[in-house]
NUTORMI-835955 format. One record per residue (C-alpha): residue in one letter; z, x, y. Coordinates in steps of 0.2 Angstrom, whole numbers, plus 2048, in hexadecimal, padded with zeros to 3 digits. Layout:
AZXY
...
# end
This chain:
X800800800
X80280F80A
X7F0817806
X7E680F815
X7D8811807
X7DF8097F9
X7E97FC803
X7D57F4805
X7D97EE7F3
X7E97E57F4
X7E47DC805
X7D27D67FC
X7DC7D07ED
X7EB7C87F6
X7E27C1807
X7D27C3808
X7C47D1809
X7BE7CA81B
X7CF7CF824
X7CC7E0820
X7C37EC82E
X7B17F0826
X7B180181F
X7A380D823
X7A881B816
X7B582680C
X7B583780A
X7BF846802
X7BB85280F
X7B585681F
X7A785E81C
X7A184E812
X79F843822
X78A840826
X78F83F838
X77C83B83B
X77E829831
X78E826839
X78D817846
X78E81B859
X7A0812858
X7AE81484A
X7BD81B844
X7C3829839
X7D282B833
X7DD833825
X7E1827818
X7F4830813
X7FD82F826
X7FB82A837
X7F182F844
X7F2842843
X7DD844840
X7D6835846
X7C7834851
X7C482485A
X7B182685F
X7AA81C86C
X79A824870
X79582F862
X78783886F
X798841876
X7A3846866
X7A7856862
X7A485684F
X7AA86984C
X7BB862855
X7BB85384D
X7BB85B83C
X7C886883F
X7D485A842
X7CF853836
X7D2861829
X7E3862833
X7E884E82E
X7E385381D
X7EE86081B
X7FC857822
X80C851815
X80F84481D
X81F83F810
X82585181A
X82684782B
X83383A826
X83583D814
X82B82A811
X82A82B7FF
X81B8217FC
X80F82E807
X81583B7F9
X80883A7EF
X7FB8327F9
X7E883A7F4
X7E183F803
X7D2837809
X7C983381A
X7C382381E
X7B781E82A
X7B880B832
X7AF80083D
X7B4802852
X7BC7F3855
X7BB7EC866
X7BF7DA86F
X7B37D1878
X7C07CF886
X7BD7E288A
X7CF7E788A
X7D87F0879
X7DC7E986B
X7EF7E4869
X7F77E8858
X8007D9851
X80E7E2846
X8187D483C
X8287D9836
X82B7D1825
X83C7D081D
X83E7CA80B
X82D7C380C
X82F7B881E
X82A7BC82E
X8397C083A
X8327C8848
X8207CF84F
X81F7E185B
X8117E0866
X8077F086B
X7FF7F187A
X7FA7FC88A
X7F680987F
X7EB811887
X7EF80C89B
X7F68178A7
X80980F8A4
X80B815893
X80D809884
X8177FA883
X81F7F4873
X8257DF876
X82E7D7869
X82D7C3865
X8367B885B
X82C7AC84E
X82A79F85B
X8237AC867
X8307AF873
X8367BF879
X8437C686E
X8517D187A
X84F7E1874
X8437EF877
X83E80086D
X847810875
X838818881
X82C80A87D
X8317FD88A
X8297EB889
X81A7E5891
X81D7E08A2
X80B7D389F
X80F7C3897
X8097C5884
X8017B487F
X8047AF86C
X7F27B2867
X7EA7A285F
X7E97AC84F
X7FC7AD84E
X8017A183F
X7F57A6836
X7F97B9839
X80C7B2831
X8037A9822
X7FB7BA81D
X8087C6820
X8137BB815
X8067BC807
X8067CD808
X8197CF80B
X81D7C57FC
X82D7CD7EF
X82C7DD7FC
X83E7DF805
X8357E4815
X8267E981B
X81E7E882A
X80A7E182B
X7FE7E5839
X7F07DB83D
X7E27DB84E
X7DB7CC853
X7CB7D085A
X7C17C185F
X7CE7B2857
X7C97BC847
X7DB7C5841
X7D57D8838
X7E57E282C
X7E87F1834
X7F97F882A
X8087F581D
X8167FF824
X82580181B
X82F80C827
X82C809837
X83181C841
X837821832
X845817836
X84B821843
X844816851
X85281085C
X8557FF863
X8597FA872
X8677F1877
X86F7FB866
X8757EA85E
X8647E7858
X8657F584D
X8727EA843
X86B7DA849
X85A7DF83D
X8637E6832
X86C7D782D
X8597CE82B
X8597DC81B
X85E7D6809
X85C7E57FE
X85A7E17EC
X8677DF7DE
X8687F17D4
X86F7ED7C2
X87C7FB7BC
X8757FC7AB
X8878057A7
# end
């Protein structure tokens, strides 16, 4: 589920293949890529951690494909179970994948939806935005009725533009809780580009768990949504 290759499978297979971004090609190395075939837009990543690698090419007349490799070669080489000692990246195999640039019609980014599910329901949803403005990004929680919840993420403040709950929303919950089913938590991302909601990500450690929250109750406050499951002493 952490593979961003092999995740493909368990979203076809438990959603749908049309919620998953189309993907334009998968390779073991670098050196493998046929820059010349790739589209003028897309996305490459490494399948095993995020974001140390990726190239997000919007005009492919100006990329730097020498660069693009070497960081590449650099995401590869990256343990990323090292980082925050995630045990599923352990033994990842390392892969690069190659997606379709997605883009809204509206002209502005694309907000990442990221639905926090705990014992298979939907409690809360992080909202990404302002990535890439001049004020830095701003991370807004909201409640499952979409109100904003009191708390923020330590150096991520929330957005000071009013969020609207995206039409998409309940259906965004539907899927996440399909895909959230018997798993004690996991947090599922989705885009909505167009009114059409696209997976982005399962996430079982968000930070590594070291992210703080802010005001510090909501570190217990979540962590009382968590019901671990029932280990059997055998003795």
């Amino acid at each position: 589920m952490v593979d961003k290759y092999l995740v493909r499978d368990y979203i076809a297979k438990t959603i749908g293949p049309e919620y998953l971004i189309p993907l334009i090609g998968v390779w073991d190395h670098p050196d493998e890529i046929d820059f010349d075939n790739l589209p003028n837009q897309f996305v490459l990543k490494c399948n095993h951690n995020s974001g140390l690698g990726m190239c997000i090419c919007k005009d492919k007349t100006k990329l730097n494909v020498n660069s693009v490799k070497n960081e590449l070669k650099k995401g590869l080489s990256q343990d990323y179970y090292l980082t925050g000692r995630e045990w599923p990246y352990k033994d990842v195999p390392r892969k690069i994948i190659a997606e379709k640039y997605m883009v809204d019609d509206s002209g502005y980014e694309l907000k990442d939806y990221k639905l926090h599910c705990f014992n298979g329901t939907v409690k809360y949803t992080l909202v990404c935005s302002d990535r890439f403005s001049g004020l830095g990004e701003r991370l807004t929680f909201f409640d499952r009725e979409w109100s904003v919840m009191p708390l923020e993420r330590r150096r991520y403040p929330k957005s000071e533009v009013e969020i609207k709950k995206p039409k998409s929303y309940e259906k965004m919950v539907e899927l996440a809780e399909k895909l959230a089913k018997n798993i004690p938590f996991v947090r599922v991302d989705f885009y909505d580009v167009n009114g059409k909601i696209y997976f982005g990500e399962l996430t079982f450690y968000p930070g590594s768990g070291f992210e703080e929250f802010v005001p510090y109750v909501w570190d217990e406050n979540l962590g009382d949504c968590l019901v671990l499951p029932t280990c059997k002493n055998d003795g």
